[in-house]
C-alpha positions in Angstrom: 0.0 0.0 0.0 1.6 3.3 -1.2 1.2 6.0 1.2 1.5 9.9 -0.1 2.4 12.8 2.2 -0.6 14.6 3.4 -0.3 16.6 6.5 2.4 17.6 9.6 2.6 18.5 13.1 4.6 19.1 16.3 4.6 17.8 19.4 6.7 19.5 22.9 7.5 16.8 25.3 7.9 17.6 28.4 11.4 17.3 30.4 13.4 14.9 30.7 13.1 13.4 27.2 15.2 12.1 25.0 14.0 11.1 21.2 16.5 8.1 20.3 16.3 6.8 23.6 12.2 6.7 23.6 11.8 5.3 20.2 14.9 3.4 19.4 15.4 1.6 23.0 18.4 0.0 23.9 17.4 -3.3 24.5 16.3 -3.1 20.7 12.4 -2.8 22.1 10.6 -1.2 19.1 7.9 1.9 19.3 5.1 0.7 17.1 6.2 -2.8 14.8 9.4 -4.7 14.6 9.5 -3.6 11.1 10.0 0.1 11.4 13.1 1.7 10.2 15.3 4.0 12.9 18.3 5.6 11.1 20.2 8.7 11.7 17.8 10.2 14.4 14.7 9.4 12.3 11.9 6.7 12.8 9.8 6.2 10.1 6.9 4.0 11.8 3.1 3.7 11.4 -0.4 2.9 13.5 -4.4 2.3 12.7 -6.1 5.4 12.6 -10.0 3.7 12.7 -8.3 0.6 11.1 -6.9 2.6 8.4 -2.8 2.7 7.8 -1.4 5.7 8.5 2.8 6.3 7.7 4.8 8.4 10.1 8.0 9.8 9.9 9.7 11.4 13.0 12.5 13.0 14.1 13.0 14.9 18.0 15.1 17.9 18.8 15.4 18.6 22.3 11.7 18.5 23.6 10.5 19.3 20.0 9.1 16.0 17.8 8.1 16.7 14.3 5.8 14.3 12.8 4.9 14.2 8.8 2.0 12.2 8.0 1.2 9.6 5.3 -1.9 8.0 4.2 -4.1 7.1 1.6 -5.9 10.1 1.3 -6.1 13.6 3.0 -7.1 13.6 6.4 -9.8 15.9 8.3 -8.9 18.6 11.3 -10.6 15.8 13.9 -8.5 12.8 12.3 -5.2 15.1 12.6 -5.9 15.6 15.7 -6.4 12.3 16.5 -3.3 11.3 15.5 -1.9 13.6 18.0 -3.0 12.3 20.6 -1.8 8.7 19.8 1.7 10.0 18.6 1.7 12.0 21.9 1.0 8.9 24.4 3.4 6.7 22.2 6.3 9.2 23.3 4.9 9.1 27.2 4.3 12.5 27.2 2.5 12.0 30.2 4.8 10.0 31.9 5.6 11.7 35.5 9.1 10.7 34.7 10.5 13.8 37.1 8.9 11.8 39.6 10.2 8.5 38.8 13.5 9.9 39.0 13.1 11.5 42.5 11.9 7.9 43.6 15.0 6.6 41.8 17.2 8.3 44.0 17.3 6.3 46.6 17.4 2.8 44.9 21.1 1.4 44.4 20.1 0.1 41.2 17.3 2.8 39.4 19.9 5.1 40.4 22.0 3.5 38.1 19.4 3.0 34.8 18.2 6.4 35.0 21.8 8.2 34.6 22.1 6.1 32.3 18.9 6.3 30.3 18.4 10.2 31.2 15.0 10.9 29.1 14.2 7.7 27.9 10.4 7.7 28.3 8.2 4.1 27.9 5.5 5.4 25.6 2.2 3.6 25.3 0.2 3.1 22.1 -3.3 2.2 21.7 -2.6 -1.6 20.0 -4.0 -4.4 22.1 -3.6 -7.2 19.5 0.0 -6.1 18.7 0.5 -6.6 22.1 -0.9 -9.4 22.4 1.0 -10.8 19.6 4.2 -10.2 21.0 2.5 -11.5 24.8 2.1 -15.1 22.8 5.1 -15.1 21.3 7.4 -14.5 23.8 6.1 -16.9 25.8 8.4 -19.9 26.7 11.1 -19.5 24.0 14.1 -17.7 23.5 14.4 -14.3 22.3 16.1 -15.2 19.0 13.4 -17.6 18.7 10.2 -15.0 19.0 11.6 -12.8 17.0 11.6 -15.4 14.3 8.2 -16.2 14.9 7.2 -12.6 14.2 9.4 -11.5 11.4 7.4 -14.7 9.9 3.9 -13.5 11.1 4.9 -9.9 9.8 5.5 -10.9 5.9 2.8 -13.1 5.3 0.3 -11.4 7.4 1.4 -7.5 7.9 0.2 -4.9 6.3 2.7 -3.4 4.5 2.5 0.4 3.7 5.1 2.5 1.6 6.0 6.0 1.9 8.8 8.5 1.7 11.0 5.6 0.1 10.5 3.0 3.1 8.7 0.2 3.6 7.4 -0.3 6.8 5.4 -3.8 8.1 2.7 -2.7 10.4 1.1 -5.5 13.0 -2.0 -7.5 11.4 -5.1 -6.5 12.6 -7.6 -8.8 14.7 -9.6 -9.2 11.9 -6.8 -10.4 9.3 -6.2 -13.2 11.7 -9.2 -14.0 12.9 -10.9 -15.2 10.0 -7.5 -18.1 9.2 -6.9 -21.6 10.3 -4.9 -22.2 12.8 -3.3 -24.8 10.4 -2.4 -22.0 8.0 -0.3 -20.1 10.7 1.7 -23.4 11.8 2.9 -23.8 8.6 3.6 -20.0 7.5 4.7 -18.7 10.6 5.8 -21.5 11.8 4.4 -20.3 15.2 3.4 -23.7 16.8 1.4 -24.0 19.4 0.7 -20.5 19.5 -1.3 -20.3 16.6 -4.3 -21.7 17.8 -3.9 -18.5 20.5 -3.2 -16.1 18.1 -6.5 -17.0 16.0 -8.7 -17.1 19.3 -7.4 -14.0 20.9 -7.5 -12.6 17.3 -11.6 -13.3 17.3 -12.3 -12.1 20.9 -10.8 -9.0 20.0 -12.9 -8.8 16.8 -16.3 -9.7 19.1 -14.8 -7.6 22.0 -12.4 -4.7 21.6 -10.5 -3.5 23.9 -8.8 0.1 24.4 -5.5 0.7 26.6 -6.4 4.1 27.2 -10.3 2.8 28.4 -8.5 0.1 30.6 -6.2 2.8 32.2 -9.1 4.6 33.4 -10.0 1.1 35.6 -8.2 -0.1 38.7 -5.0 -1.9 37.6 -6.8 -5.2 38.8 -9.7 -5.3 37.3 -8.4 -3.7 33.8 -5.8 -7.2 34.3 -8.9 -9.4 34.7 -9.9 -8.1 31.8 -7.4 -8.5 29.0 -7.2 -12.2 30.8 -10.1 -13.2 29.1 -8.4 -12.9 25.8 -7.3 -16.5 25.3 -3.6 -17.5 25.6 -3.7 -14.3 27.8 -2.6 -15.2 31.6 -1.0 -13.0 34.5 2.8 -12.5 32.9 1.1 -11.8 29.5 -1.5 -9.1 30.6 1.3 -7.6 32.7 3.0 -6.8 29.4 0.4 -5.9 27.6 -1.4 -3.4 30.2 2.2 -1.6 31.3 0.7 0.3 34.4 2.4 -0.5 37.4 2.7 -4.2 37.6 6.0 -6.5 37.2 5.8 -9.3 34.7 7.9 -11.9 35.9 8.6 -14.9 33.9 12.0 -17.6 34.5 14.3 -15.6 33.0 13.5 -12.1 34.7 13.3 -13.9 37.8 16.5 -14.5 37.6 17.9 -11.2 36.6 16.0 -9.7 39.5 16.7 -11.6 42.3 20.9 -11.3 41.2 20.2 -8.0 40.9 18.0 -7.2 44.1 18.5 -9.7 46.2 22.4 -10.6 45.6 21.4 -14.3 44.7 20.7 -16.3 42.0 17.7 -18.8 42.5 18.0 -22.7 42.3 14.4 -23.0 41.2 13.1 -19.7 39.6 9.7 -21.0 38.8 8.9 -21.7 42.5 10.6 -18.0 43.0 8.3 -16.0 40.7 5.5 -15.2 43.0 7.9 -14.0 45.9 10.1 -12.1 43.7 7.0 -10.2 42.4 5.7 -9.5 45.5 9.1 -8.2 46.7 9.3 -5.8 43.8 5.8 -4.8 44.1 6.8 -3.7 47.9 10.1 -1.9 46.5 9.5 -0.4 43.7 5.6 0.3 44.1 3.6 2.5 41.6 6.7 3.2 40.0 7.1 -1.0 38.9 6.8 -0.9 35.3 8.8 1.9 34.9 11.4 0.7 36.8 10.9 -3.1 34.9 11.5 -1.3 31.6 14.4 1.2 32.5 15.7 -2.3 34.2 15.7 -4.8 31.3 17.2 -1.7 29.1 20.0 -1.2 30.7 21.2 -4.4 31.5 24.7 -4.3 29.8 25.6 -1.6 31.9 23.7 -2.7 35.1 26.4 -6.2 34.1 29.4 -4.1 34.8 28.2 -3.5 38.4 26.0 -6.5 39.2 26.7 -10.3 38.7 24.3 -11.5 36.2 24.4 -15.0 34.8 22.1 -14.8 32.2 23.8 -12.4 30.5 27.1 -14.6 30.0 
């Protein structure tokens, strides 16, 4: 799908913010699909703007982004604005990072990530089934291993739009999975398992949407209850997915954590995942999922400091 250039607008993030840091994340963590292009200071990305694809390229000067638009056809004052918005909560501009920091202080280890990561927001945008996608996928299986998975899901299934000489891959939407066998998937994906997930999860969201942005306005339990009746959707999954203030641990993380917290590194991590949460949950407390991210982003440098076996 070839995208032309229609419109363009700025955004001021507040302080502290840093545009590489936000969008291009050093634990290679994307901003909208794996298959976005960073390069130079530029991302050229793209979201659903009422299921429509819309091209975005962006680049940040201090607290100043400036996003040019791309779509089909021209868009109205409302649909501009719209955009916006989305652009404007997928760079966290309201993220009390300056508060987060304060917190940080006094933690041996956030004290570390956030010198290091100085204005590197965590962004949120309004894509449950992306999310979910990368939820299913990332569960039980190496890295290397997801991100095979997706790539895969991404070229037959994506929707691929065009613009400013780029081609960008953006996730399918619930309705361009939800109507295939789970058969199909196995074999072109080669995604397992997980396909039969990825199909049913894909129809409940066509029967049931569901909005980040509706969910925050819940308490963080019941807005959790609720993306876990998506199926292939349990506690560590929704954790991800929601990104409020709750700690998805899994084995690996587990692991990380306690070596990094605790000074120890667990003989049976499954058995530890429930007391580790509930140990971060008491340390770190509203301020968990930003303190989860700025964690797993950091790691290399946290590894100079902190002895951590996974990571050798």
């Amino acid at each position: 799908m070839r995208l032309t250039e229609t419109s363009q607008f700025r955004l001021i993030i507040p302080e502290p913010f840093d545009f590489q840091l936000t969008v291009a994340k050093p634990a290679g963590w994307h901003w909208s699909t794996i298959k976005e292009v960073f390069k130079n200071g530029t991302l050229w990305s793209g979201v659903y703007l009422k299921d429509n694809p819309i091209g975005l390229k962006m680049s940040g000067t201090k607290r100043t982004v400036t996003v040019t638009i791309y779509s089909k056809s021209a868009l109205m004052p409302r649909e501009v604005n719209a955009l916006k918005a989305v652009v404007r909560s997928g760079l966290g501009a309201d993220e009390d990072l300056a508060g987060f920091y304060q917190f940080a202080k006094s933690d041996p280890v956030l004290s570390v990530t956030v010198k290091d990561l100085y204005g590197m927001r965590v962004g949120r945008l309004d894509d449950v089934f992306g999310r979910v996608i990368l939820a299913i996928l990332l569960q039980m299986v190496p890295l290397a291993r997801s991100n095979q998975m997706m790539t895969a899901l991404l070229e037959h299934y994506g929707i691929k739009i065009t613009f400013d000489r780029r081609e960008i891959i953006l996730w399918p939407r619930p309705k361009d999975i939800a109507r295939l066998a789970p058969e199909e998937l196995k074999v072109k994906a080669k995604v397992g398992y997980r396909a039969e997930r990825l199909v049913q999860a894909a129809q409940f969201l066509t029967e049931h949407p569901l909005s980040l942005h509706k969910l925050s306005t819940l308490s963080e339990d019941i807005a959790l209850k609720k993306l876990m009746e998506i199926p292939g959707v349990g506690e560590y999954s929704a954790g991800i997915i929601l990104g409020q203030t709750s700690v998805p641990i899994d084995v690996w993380s587990v692991v990380i954590m306690s070596e990094l917290l605790a000074v120890r590194t667990p003989q049976n991590p499954r058995q530890e995942i429930n007391t580790v949460t509930a140990k971060l949950k008491e340390r770190w407390g509203r301020w968990g999922w930003l303190a989860f991210v700025y964690v797993l982003n950091d790691l290399e440098n946290l590894a100079k400091t902190f002895k951590l076996s996974r990571l050798h």
